[in-house]
C-alpha positions in Angstrom: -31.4 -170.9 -67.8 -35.2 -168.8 -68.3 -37.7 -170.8 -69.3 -39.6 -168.6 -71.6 -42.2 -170.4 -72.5 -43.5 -170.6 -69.1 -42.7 -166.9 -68.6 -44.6 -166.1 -71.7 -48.0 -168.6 -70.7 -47.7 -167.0 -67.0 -47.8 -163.5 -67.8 -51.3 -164.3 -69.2 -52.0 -167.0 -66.9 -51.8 -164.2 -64.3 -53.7 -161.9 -65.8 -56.2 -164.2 -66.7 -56.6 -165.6 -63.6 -56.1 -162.2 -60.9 -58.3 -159.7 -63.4 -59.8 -160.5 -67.0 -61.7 -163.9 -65.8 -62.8 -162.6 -62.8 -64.1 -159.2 -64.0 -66.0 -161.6 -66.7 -67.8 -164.0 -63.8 -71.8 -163.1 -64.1 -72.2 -161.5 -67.3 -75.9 -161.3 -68.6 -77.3 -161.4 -71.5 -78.5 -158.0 -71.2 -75.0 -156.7 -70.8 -73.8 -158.9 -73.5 -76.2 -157.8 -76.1 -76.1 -154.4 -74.6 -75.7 -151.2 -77.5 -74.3 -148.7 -75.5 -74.9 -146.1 -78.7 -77.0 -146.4 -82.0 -75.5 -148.3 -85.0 -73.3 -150.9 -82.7 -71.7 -153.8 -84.3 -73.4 -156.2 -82.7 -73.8 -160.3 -82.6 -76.9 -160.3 -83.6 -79.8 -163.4 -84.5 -79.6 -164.5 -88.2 -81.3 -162.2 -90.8 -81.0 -159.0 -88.2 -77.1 -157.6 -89.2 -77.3 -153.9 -89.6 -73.9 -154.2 -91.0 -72.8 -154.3 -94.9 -71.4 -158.3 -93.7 -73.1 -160.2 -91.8 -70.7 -163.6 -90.5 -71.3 -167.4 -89.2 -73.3 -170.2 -88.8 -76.1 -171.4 -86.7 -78.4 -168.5 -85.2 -76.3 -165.8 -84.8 -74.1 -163.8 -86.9 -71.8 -160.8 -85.9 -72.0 -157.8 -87.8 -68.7 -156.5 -90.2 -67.6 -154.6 -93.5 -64.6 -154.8 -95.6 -63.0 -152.5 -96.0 -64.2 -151.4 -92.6 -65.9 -147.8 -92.9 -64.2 -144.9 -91.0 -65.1 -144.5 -88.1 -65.3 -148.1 -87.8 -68.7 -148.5 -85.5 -68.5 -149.1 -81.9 -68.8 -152.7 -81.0 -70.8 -154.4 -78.0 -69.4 -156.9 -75.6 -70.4 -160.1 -77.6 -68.7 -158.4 -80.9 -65.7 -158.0 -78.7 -65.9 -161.5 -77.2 -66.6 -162.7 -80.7 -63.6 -161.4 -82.1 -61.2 -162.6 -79.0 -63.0 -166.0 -79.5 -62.8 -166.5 -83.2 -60.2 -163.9 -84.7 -57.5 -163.9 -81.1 -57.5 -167.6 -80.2 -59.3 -170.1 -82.7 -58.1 -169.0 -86.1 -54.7 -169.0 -84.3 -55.4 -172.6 -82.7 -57.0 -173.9 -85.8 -53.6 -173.0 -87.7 -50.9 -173.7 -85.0 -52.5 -176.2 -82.4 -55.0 -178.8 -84.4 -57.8 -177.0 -83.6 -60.6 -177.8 -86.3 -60.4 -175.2 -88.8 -62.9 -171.8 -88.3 -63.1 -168.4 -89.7 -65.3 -165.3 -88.7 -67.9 -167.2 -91.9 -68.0 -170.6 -90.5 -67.8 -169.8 -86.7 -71.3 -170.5 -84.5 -71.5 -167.6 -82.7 -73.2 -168.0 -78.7 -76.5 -167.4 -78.5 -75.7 -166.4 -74.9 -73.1 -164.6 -72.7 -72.8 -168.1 -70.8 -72.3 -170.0 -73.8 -69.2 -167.1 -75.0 -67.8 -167.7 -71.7 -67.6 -171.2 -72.1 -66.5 -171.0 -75.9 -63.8 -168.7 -74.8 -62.3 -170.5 -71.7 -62.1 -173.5 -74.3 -60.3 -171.8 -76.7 -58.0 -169.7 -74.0 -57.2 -173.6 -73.0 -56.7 -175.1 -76.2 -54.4 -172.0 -76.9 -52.5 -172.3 -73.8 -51.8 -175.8 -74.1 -50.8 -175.5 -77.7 -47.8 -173.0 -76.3 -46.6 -175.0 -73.8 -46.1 -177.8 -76.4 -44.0 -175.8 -78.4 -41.5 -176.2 -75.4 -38.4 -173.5 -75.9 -37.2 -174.4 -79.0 -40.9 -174.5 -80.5 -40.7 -170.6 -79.5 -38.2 -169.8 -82.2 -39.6 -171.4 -84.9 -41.2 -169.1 -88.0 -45.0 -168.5 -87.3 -45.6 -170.0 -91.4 -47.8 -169.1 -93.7 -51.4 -169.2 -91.6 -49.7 -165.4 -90.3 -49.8 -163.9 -93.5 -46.9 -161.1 -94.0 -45.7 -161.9 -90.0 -45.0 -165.9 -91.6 -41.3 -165.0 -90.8 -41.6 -163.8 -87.1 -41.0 -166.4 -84.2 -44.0 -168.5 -82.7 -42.5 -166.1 -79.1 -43.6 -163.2 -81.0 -46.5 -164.5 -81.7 -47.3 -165.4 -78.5 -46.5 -162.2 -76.8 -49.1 -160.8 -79.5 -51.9 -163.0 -78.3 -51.3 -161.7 -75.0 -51.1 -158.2 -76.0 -54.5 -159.0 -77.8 -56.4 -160.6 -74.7 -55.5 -157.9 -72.0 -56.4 -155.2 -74.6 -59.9 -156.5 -75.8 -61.0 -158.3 -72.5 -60.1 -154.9 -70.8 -62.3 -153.2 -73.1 -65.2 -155.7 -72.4 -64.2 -154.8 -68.6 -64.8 -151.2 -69.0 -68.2 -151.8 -70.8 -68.8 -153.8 -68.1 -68.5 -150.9 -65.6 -69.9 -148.7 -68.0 -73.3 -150.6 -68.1 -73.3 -150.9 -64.3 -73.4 -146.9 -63.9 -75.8 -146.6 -66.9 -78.2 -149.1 -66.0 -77.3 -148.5 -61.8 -77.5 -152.3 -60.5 -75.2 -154.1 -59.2 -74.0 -157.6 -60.9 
């Protein structure tokens, strides 16, 4: 018998662990704020959005429009880890795992790439955990109402979407990484 739920946590699991977290490890500031071109959507302090939306609580906001204008800007590292933390993981924990409820509007974004780091290990965790209590059966259950016009699809597809959405954004923050090394020419 194939356990799928621990197929499904350890393909990220290993992921996690062997490339995104690693490539994460000593992230500044500088990088994290870092506009690699003008007009970057950006978390930014409160009162400085240069976007038509400006989202969140406490000190920092992170920039957005709806609809989104085309081409939709290009979007810094904490914008990225922004979206992973709040859209990715805790909207999905708030509405499947007990997480206490958030949205992009009522999330306190980091003032700090340290502080991101920490916000998103917590939420990776809380997600993780969450899955593995849905044992197998959990798996096949409807996702519900919280996933809009996907409230049909299995809790396993949802899952393999989470993953999908985690390597593809953390590898992006990976590449600015390296981008921002040969820019800037200093090693982390």
């Amino acid at each position: 018998m194939t356990d799928w739920n621990s197929m499904l946590r350890d393909q990220l699991i290993w992921h996690w662990n062997g490339q995104l977290r690693p490539r994460l490890d000593g992230l500044t500031d500088e990088e994290y704020f870092w506009e690699p071109v003008a007009d970057c959507w950006n978390v930014r302090p409160r009162g400085t959005g240069i976007a038509q939306m400006q989202a969140g609580t406490g000190a920092m906001t992170i920039d957005f429009a709806f609809p989104e204008p085309e081409p939709v800007p290009f979007t810094t590292i904490s914008w990225r880890l922004g979206h992973v933390i709040v859209g990715v993981l805790a909207m999905r924990n708030a509405s499947h795992f007990g997480r206490t409820p958030t949205d992009y509007e009522s999330f306190e974004y980091a003032t700090t790439a340290a502080e991101a780091l920490d916000q998103l290990d917590a939420e990776l965790a809380t997600w993780l955990t969450g899955v593995e209590s849905l044992g197998e059966e959990g798996l096949a259950e409807p996702c519900g109402p919280a996933e809009g016009p996907y409230a049909e699809r299995s809790m396993a597809e949802l899952v393999l979407h989470i993953n999908r959405e985690l390597i593809h954004h953390l590898s992006e923050v990976s590449l600015l990484r390296d981008l921002y090394l040969h820019k800037n020419g200093s090693l982390r």
